[in-house]
Biopython code that builds the backbone (N, CA, C, O; Angstrom):
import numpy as np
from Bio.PDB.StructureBuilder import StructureBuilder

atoms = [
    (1, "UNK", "N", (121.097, 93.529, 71.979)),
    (1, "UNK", "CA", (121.830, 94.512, 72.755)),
    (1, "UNK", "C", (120.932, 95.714, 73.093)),
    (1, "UNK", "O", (121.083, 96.367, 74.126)),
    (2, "UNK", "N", (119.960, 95.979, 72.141)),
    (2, "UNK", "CA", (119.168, 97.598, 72.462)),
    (2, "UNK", "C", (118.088, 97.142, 73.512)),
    (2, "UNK", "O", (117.477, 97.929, 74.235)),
    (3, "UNK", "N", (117.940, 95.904, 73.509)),
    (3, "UNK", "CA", (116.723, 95.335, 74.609)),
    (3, "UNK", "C", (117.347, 95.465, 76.214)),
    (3, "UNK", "O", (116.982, 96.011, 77.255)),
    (4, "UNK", "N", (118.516, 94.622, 75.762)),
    (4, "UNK", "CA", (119.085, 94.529, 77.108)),
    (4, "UNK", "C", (119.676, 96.479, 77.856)),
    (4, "UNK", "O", (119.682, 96.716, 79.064)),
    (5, "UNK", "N", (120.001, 97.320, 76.993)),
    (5, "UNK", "CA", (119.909, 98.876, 77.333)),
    (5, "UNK", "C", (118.739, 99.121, 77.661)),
    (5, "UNK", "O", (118.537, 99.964, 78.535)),
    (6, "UNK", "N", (117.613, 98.409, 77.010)),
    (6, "UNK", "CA", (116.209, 99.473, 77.487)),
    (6, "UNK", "C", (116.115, 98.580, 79.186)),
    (6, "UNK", "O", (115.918, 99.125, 80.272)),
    (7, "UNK", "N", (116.243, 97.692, 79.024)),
    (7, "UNK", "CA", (115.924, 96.793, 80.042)),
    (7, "UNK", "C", (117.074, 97.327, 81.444)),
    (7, "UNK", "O", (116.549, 97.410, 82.555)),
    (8, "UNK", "N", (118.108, 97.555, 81.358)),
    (8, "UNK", "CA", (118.849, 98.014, 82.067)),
    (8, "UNK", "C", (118.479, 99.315, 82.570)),
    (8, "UNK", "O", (118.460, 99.460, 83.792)),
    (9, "UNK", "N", (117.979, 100.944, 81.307)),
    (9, "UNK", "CA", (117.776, 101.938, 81.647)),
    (9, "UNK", "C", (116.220, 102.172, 82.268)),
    (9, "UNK", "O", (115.878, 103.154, 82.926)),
    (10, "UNK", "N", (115.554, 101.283, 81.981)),
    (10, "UNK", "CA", (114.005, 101.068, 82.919)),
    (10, "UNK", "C", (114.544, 100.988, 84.569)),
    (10, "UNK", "O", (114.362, 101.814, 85.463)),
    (11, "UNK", "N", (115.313, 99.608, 84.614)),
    (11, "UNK", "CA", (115.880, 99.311, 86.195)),
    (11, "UNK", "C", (116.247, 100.587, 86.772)),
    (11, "UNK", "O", (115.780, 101.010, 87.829)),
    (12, "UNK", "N", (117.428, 101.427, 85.771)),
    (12, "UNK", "CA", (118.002, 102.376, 87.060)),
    (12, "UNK", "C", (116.621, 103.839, 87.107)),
    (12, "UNK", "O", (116.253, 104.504, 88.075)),
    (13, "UNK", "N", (116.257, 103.884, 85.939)),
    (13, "UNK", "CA", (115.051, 104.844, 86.112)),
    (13, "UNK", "C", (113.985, 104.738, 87.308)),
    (13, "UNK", "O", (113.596, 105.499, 88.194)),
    (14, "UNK", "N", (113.643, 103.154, 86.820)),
    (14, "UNK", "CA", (112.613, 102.816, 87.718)),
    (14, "UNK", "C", (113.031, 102.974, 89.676)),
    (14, "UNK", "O", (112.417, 103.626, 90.520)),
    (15, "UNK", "N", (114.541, 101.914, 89.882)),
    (15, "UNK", "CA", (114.935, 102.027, 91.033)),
    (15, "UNK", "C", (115.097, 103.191, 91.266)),
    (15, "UNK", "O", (114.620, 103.403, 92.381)),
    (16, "UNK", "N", (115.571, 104.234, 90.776)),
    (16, "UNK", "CA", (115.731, 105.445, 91.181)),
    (16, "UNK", "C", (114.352, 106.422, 91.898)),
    (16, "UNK", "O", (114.411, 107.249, 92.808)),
    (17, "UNK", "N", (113.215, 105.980, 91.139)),
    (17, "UNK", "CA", (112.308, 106.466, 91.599)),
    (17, "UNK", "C", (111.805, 105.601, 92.615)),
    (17, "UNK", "O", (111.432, 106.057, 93.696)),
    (18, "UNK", "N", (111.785, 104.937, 92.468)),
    (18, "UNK", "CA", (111.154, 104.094, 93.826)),
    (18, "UNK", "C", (111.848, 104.621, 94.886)),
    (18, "UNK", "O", (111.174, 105.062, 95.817)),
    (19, "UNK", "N", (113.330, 104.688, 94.971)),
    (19, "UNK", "CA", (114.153, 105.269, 96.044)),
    (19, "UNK", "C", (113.830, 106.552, 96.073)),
    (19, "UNK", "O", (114.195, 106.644, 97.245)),
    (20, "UNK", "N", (113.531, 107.449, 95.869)),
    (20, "UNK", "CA", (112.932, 108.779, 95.928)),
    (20, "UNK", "C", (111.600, 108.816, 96.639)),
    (20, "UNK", "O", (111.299, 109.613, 97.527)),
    (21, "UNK", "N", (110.851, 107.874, 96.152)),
    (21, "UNK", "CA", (109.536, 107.701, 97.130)),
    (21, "UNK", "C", (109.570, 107.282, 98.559)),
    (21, "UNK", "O", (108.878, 107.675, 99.498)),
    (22, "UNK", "N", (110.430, 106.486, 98.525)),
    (22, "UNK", "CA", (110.731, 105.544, 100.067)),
    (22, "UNK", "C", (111.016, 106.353, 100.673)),
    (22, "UNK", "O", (110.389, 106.672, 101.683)),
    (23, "UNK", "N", (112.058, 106.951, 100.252)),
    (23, "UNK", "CA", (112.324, 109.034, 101.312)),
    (23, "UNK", "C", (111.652, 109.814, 101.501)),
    (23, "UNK", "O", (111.661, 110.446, 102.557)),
    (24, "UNK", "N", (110.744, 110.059, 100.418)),
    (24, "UNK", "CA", (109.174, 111.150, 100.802)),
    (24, "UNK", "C", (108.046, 110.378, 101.575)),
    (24, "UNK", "O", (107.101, 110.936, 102.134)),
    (25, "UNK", "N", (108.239, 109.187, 101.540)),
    (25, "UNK", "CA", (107.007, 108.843, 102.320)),
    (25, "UNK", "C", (106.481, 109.150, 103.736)),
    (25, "UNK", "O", (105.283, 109.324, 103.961)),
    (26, "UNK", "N", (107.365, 109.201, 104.602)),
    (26, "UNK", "CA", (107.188, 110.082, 105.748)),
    (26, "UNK", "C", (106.741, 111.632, 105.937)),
    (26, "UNK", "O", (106.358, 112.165, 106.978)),
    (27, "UNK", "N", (106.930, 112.352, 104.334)),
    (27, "UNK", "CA", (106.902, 113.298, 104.732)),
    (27, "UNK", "C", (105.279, 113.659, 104.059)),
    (27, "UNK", "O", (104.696, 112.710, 103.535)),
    (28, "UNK", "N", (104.658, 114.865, 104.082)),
    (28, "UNK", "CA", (103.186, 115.084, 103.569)),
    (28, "UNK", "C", (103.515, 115.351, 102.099)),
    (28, "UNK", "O", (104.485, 115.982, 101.678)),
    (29, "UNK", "N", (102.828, 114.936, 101.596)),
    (29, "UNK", "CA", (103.020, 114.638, 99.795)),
    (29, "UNK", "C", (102.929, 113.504, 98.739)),
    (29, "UNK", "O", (102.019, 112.678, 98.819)),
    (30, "UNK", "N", (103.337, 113.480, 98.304)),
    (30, "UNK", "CA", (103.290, 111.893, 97.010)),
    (30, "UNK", "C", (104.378, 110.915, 97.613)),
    (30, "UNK", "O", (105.072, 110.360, 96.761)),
    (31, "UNK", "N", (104.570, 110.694, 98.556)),
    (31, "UNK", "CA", (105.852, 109.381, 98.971)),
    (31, "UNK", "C", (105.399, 108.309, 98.183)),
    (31, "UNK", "O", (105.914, 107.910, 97.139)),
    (32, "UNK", "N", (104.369, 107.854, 98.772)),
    (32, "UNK", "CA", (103.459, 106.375, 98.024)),
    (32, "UNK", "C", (103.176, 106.438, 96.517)),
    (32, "UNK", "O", (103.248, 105.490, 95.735)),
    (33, "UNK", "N", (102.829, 107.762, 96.223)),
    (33, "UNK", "CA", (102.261, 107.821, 94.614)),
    (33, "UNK", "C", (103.930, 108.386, 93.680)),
    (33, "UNK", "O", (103.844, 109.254, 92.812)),
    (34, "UNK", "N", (104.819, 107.976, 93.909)),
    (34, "UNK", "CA", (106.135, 108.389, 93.612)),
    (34, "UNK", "C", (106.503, 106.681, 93.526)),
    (34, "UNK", "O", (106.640, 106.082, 92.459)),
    (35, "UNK", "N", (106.636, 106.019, 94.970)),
    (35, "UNK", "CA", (106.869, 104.623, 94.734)),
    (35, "UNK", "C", (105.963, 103.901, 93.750)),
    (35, "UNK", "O", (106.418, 102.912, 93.175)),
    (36, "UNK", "N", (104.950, 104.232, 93.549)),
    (36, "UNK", "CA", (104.002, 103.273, 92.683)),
    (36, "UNK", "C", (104.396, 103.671, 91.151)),
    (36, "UNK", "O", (104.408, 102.897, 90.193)),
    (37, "UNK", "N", (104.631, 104.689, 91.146)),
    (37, "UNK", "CA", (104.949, 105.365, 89.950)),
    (37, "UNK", "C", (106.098, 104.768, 89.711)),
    (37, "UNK", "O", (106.201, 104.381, 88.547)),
    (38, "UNK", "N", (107.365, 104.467, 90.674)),
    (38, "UNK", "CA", (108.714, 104.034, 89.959)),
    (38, "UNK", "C", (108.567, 102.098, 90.094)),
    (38, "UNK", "O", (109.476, 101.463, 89.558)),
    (39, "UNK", "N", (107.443, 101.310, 90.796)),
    (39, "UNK", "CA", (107.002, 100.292, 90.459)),
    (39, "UNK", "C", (106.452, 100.165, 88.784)),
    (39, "UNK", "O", (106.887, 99.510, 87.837)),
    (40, "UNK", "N", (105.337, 101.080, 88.916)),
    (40, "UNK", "CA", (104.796, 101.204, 87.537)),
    (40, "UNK", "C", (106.341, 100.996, 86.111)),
    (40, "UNK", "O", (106.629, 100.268, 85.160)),
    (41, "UNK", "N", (106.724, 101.827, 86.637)),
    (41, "UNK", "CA", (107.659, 102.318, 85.373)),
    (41, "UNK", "C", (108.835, 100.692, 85.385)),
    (41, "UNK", "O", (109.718, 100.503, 84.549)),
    (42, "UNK", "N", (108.574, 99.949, 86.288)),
    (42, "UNK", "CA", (109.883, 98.671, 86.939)),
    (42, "UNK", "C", (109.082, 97.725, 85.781)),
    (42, "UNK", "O", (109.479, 97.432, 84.653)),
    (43, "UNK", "N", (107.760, 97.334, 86.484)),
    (43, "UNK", "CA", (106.662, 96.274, 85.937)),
    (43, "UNK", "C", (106.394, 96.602, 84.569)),
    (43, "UNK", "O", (105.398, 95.992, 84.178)),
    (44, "UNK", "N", (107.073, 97.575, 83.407)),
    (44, "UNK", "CA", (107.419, 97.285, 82.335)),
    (44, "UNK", "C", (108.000, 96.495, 81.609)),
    (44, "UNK", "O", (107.596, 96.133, 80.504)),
    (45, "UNK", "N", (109.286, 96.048, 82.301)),
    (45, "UNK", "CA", (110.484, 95.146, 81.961)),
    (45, "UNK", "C", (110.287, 93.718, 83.112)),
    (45, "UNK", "O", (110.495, 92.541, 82.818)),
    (46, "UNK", "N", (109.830, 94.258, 84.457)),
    (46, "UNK", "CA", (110.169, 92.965, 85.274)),
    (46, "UNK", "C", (108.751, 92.693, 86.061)),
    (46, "UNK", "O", (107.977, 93.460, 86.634)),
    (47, "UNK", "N", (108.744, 91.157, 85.823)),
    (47, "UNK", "CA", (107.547, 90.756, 86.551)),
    (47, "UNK", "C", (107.248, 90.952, 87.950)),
    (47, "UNK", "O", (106.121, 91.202, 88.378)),
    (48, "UNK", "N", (108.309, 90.828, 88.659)),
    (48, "UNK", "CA", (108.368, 91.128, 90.372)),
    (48, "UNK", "C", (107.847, 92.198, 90.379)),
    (48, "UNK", "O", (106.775, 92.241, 90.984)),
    (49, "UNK", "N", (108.273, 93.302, 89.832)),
    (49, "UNK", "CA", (107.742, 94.673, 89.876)),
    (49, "UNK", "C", (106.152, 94.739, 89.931)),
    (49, "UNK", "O", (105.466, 95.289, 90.792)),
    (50, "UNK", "N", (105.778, 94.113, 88.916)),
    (50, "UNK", "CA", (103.969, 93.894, 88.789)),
    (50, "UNK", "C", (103.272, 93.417, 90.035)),
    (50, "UNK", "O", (102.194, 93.823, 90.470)),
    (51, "UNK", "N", (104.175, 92.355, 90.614)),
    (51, "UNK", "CA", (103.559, 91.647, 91.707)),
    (51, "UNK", "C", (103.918, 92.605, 92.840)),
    (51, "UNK", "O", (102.973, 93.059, 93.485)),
    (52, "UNK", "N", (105.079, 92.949, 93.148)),
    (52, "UNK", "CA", (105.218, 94.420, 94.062)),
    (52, "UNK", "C", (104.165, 94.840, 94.133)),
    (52, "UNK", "O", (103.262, 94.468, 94.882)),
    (53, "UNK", "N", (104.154, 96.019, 93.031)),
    (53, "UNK", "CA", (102.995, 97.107, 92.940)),
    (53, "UNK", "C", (101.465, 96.248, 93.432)),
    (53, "UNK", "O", (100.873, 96.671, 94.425)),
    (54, "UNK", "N", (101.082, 95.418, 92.902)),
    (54, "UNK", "CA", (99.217, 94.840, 93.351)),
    (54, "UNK", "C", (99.919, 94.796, 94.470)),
    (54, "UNK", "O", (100.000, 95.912, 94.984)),
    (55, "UNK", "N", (100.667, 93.642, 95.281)),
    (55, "UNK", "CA", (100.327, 93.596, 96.890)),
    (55, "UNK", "C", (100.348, 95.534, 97.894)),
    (55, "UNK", "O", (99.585, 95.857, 98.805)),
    (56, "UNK", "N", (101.371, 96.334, 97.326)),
    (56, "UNK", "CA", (101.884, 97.409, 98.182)),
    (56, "UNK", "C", (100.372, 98.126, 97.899)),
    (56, "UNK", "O", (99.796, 98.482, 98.928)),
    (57, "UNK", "N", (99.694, 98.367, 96.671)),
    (57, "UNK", "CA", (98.348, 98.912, 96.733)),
    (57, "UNK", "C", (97.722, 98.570, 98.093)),
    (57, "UNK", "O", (97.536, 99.252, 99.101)),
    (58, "UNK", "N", (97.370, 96.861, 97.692)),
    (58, "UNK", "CA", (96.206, 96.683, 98.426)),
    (58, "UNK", "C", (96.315, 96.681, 99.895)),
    (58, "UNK", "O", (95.466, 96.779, 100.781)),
    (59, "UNK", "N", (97.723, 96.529, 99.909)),
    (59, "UNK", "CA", (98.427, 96.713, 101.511)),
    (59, "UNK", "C", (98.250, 98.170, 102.388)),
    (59, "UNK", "O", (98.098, 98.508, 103.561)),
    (60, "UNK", "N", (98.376, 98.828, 101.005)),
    (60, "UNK", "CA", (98.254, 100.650, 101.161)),
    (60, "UNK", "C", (97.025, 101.295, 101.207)),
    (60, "UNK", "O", (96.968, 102.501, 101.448)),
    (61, "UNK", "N", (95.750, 100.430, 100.944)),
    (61, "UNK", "CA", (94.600, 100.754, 100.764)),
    (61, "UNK", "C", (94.159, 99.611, 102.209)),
    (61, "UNK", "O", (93.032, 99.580, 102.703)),
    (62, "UNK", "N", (94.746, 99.182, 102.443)),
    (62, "UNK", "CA", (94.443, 98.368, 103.942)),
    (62, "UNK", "C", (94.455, 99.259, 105.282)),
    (62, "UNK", "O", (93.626, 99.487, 106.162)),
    (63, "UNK", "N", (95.929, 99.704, 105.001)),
    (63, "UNK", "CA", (96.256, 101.022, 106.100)),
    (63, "UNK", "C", (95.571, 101.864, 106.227)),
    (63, "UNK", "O", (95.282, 102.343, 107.324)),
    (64, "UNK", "N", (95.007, 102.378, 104.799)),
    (64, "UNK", "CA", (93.933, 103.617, 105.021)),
    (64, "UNK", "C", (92.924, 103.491, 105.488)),
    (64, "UNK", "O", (92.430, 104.476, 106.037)),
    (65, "UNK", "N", (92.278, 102.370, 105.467)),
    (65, "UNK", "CA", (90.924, 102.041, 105.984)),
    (65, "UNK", "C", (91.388, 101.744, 107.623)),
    (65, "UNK", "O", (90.652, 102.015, 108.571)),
    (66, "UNK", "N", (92.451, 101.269, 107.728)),
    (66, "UNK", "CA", (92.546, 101.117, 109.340)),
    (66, "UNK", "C", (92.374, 102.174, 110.300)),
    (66, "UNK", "O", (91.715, 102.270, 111.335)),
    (67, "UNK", "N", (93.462, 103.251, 109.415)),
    (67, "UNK", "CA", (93.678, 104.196, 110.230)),
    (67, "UNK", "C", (92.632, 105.356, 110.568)),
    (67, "UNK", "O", (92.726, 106.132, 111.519)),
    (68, "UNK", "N", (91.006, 105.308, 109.028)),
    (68, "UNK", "CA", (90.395, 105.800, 109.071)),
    (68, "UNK", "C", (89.369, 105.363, 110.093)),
    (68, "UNK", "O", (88.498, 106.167, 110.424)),
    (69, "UNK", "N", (89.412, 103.836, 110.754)),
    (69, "UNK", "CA", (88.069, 103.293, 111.753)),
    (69, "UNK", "C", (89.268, 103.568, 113.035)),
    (69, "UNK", "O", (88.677, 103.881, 114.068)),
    (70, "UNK", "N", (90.501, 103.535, 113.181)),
    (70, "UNK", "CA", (90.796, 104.229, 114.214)),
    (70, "UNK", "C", (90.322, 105.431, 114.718)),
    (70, "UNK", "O", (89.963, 106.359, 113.992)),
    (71, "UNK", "N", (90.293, 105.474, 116.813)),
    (71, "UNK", "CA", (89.937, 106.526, 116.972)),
    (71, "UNK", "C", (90.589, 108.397, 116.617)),
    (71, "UNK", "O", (91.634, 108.440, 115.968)),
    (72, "UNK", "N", (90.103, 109.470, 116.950)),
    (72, "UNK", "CA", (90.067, 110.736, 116.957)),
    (72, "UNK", "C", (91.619, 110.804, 117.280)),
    (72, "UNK", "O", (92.432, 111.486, 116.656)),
    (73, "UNK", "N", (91.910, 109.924, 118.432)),
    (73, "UNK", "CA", (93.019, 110.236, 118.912)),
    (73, "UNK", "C", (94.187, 109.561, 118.266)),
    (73, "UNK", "O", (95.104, 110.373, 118.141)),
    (74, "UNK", "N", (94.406, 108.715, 117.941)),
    (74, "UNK", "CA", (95.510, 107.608, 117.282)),
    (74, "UNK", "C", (95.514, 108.622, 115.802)),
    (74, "UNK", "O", (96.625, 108.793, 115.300)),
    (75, "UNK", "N", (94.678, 109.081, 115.321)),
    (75, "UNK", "CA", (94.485, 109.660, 113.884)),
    (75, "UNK", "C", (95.635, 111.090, 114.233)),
    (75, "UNK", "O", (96.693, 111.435, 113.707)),
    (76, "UNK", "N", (94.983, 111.537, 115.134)),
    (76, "UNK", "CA", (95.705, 112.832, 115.978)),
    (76, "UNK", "C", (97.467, 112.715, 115.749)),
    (76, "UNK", "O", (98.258, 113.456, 115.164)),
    (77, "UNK", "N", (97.665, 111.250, 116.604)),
    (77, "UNK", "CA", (99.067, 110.985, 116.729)),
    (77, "UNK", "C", (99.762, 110.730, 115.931)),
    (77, "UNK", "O", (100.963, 110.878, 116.153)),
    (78, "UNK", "N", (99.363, 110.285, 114.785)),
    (78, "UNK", "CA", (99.972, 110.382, 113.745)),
    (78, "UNK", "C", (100.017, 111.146, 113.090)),
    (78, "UNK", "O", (101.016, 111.037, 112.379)),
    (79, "UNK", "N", (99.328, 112.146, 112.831)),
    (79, "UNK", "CA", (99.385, 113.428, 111.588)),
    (79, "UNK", "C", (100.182, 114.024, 113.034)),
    (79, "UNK", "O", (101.219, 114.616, 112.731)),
    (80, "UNK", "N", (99.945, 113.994, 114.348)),
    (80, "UNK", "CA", (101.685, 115.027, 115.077)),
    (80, "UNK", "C", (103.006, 114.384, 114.850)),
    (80, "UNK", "O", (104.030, 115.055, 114.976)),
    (81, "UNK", "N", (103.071, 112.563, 114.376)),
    (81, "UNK", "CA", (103.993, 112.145, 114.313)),
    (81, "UNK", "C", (104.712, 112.730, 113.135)),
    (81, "UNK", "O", (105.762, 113.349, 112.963)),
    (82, "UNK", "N", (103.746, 112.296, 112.407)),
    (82, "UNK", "CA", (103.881, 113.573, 110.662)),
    (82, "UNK", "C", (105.241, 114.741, 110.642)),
    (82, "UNK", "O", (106.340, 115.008, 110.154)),
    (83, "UNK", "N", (104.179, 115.156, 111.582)),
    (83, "UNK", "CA", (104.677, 116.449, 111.615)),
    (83, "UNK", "C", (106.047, 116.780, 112.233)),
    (83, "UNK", "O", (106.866, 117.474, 111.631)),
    (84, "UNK", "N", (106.264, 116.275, 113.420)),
    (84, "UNK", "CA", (107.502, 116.013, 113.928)),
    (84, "UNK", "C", (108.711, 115.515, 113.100)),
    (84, "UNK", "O", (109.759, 116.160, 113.076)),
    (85, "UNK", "N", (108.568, 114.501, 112.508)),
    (85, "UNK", "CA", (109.391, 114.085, 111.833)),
    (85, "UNK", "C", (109.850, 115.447, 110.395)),
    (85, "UNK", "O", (110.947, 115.827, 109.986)),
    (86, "UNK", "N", (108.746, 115.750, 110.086)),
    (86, "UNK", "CA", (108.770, 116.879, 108.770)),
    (86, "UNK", "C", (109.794, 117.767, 110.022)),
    (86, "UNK", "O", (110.918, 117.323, 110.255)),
    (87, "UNK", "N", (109.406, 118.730, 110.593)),
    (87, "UNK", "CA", (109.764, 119.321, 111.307)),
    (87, "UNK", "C", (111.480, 119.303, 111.980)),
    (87, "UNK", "O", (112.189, 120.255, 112.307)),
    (88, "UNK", "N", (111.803, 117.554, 112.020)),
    (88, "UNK", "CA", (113.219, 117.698, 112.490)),
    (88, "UNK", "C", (113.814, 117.658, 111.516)),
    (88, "UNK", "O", (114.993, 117.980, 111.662)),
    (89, "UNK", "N", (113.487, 117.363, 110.410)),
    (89, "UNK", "CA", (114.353, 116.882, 108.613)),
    (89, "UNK", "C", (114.232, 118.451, 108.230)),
    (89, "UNK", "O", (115.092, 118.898, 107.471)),
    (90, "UNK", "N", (113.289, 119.255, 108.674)),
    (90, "UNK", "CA", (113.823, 120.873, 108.366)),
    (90, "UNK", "C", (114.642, 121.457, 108.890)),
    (90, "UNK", "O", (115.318, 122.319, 108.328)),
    (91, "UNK", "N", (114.810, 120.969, 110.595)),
    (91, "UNK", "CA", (115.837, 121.309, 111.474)),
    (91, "UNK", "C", (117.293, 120.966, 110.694)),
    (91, "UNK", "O", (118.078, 121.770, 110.191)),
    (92, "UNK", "N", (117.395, 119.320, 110.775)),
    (92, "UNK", "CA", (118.900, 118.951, 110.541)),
    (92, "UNK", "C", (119.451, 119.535, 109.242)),
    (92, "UNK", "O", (120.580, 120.003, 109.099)),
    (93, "UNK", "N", (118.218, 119.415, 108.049)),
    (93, "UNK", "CA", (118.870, 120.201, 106.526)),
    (93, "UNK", "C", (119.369, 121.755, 107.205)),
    (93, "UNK", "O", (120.338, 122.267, 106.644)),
    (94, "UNK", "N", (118.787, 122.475, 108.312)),
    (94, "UNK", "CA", (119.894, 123.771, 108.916)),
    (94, "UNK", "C", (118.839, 125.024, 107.993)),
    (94, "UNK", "O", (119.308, 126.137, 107.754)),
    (95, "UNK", "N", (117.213, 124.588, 107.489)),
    (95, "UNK", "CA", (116.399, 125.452, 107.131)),
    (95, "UNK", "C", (115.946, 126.563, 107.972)),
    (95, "UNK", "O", (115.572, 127.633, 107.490)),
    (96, "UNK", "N", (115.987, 126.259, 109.501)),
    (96, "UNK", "CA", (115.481, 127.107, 110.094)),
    (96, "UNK", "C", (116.955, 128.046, 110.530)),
    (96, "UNK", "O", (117.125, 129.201, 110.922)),
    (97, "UNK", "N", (117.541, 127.308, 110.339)),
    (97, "UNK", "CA", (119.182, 128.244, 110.492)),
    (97, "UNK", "C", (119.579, 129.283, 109.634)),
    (97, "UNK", "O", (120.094, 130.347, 109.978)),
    (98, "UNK", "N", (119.254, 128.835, 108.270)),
    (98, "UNK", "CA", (119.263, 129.728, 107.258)),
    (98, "UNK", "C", (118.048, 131.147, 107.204)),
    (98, "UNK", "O", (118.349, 132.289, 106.856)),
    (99, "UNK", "N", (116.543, 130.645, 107.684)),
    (99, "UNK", "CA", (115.698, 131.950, 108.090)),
    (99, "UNK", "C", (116.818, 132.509, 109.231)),
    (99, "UNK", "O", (116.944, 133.731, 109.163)),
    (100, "UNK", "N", (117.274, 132.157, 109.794)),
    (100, "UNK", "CA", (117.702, 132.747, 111.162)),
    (100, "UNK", "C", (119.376, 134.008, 110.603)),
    (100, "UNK", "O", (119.809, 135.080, 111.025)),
    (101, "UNK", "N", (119.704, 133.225, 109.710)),
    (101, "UNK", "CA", (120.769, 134.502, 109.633)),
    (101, "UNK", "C", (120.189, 134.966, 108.590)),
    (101, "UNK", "O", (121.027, 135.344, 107.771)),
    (102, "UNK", "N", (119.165, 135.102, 108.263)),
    (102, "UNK", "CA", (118.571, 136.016, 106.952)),
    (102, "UNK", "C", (117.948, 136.852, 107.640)),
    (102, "UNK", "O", (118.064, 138.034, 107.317)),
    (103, "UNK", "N", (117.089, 136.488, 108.808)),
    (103, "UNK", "CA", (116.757, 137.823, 109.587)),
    (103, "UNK", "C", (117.669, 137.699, 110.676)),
    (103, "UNK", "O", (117.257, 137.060, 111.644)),
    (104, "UNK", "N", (118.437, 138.015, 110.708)),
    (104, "UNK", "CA", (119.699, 138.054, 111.963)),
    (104, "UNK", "C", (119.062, 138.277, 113.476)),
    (104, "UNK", "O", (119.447, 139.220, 114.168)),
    (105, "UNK", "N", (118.129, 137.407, 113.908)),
    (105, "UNK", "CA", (117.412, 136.622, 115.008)),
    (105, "UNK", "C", (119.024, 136.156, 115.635)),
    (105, "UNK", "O", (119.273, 137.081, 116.409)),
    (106, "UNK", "N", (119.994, 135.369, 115.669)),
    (106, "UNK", "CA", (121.351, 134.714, 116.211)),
    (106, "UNK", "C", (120.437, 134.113, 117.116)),
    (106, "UNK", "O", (120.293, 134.654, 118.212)),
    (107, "UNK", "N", (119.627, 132.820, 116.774)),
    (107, "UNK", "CA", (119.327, 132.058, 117.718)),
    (107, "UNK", "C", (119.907, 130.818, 117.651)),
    (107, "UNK", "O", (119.171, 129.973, 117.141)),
    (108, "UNK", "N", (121.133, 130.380, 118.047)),
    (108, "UNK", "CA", (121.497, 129.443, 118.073)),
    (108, "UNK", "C", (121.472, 128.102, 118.109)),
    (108, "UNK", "O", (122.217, 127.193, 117.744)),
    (109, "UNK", "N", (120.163, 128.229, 118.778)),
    (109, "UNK", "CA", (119.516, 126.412, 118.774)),
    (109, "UNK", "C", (118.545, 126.589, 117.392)),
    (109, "UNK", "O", (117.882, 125.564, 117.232)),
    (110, "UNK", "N", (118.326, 127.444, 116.523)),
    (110, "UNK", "CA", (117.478, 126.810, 115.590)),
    (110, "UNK", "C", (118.469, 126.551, 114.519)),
    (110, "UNK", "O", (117.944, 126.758, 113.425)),
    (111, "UNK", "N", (119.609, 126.206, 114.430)),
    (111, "UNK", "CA", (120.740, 125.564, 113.679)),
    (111, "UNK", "C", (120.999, 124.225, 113.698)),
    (111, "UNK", "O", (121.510, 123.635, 114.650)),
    (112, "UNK", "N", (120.603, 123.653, 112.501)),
    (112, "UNK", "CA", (121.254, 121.698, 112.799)),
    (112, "UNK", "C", (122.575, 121.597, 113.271)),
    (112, "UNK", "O", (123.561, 122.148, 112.781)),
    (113, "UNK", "N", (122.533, 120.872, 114.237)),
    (113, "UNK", "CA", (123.907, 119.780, 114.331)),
    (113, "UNK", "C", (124.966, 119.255, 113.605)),
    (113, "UNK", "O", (126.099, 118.918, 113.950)),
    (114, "UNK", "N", (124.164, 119.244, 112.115)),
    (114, "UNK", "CA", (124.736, 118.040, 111.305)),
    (114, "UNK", "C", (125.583, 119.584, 110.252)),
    (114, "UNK", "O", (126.756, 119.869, 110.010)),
    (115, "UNK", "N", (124.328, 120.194, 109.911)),
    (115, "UNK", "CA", (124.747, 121.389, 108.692)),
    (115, "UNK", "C", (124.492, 122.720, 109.363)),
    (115, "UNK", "O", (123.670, 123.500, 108.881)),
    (116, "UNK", "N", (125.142, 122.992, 110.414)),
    (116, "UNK", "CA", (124.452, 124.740, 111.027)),
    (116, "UNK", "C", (126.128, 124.583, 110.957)),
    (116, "UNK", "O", (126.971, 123.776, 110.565)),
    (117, "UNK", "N", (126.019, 126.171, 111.734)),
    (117, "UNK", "CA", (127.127, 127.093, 111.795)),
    (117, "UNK", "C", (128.286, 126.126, 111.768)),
    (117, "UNK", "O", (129.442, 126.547, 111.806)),
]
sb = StructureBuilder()
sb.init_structure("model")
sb.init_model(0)
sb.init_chain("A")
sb.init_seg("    ")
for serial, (resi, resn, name, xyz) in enumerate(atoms, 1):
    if name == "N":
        sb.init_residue(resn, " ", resi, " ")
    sb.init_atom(name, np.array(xyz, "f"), 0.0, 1.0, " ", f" {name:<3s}", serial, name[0])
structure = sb.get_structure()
């Protein structure tokens, strides 16, 4: 019974972090080193997990080298894609809404849709 608890509380630990990474990965920071970390912590208890983690490395260390013999410009478009995306996930959380009635600017379009006024 205490195996099958550790074995259970690894899964939701582990899934939990992995799902935390899969959400940061778009953004600039540890997305990838968050997922490997909640692989790591999986491939304690479960073999899939082990085999996960080696392929998503070497898959992840594939990308980097691609994107590094890509040109000036494709490199460009993606660190603006980056950024864009960072940029609207600050919008919709209603961050730039909140600077906005803290300095009482009343600019109306820098308020999300989802969570503004």
């Amino acid at each position: 019974m205490l195996r099958q608890g550790k074995k259970l509380g690894t899964a939701i630990i582990g899934g939990v972090v992995v799902l935390a990474g899969i959400v940061m990965i778009p953004y600039p920071g540890p997305g990838w080193l968050v997922v490997f970390a909640g692989l790591a912590i999986l491939s304690t208890e479960f073999k899939f997990a082990s085999k996960a983690l080696e392929y998503l490395k070497k898959k992840y260390d594939a990308w980097k080298i691609w994107l590094v013999k890509q040109p000036k410009i494709i490199q460009f478009l993606f660190l603006a894609f980056t950024g864009l995306v960072v940029l609207v996930t600050i919008w919709l959380l209603n961050t730039f809404g909140i600077i906005d009635d803290l300095l009482g600017l009343h600019q109306d379009w820098v308020h999300s849709p989802i969570l503004g006024k």
